[in-house]
N, C-alpha and C positions, 0 to 999 in steps of 0.2 A: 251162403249155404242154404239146400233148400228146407224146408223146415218140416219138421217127422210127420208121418202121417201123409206126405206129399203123395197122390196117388203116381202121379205121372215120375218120381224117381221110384216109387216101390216096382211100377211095371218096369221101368226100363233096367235096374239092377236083376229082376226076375229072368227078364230076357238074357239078360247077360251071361248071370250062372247057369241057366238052361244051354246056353249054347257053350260051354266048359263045361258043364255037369250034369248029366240028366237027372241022377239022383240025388245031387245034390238041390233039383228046384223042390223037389220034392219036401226035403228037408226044411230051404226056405219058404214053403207054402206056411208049412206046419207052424213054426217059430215065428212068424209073423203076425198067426192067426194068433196061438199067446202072446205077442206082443201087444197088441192091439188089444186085445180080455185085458192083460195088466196094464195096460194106459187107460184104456175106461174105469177100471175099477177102480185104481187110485188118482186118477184126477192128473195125474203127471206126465210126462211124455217120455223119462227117461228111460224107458222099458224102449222104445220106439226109438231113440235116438243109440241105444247100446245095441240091437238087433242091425241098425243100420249100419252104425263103425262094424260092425263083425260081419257084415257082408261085402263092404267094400276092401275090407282089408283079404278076406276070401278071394275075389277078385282081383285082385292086387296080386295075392301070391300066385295063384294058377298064370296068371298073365307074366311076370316077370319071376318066378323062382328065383333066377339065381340073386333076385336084386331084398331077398326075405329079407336078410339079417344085416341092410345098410338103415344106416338112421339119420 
């Protein structure tokens, strides 16, 4: 997996939800930009690594709906 803070998965997930969502890049501009203020500040990366699971999983559902609620 690539590891948080990777710039080249932040652009290409961006790309992604921009092209399913416009406003939704918009959204992940923002949450990113605090992800990153809260991985500086505390030294940790798990700010960065939970914004990621929460984009891909974003991604996930827009692209397969009906497949949300299999595990």
């Amino acid at each position: 997996m690539a590891e948080p803070g990777d710039p080249l998965v932040e652009a290409a997930l961006r790309v992604t939800v921009s092209g399913l969502d416009l406003a939704a890049a918009e959204r992940f501009d923002r949450e990113l930009s605090a992800a990153r203020q809260e991985a500086e500040q505390t030294g940790s990366a798990a700010a960065l690594e939970s914004f990621l699971h929460r984009w891909r999983v974003f991604i996930a559902l827009r692209r397969r709906p009906d497949d949300a609620g299999e595990t």
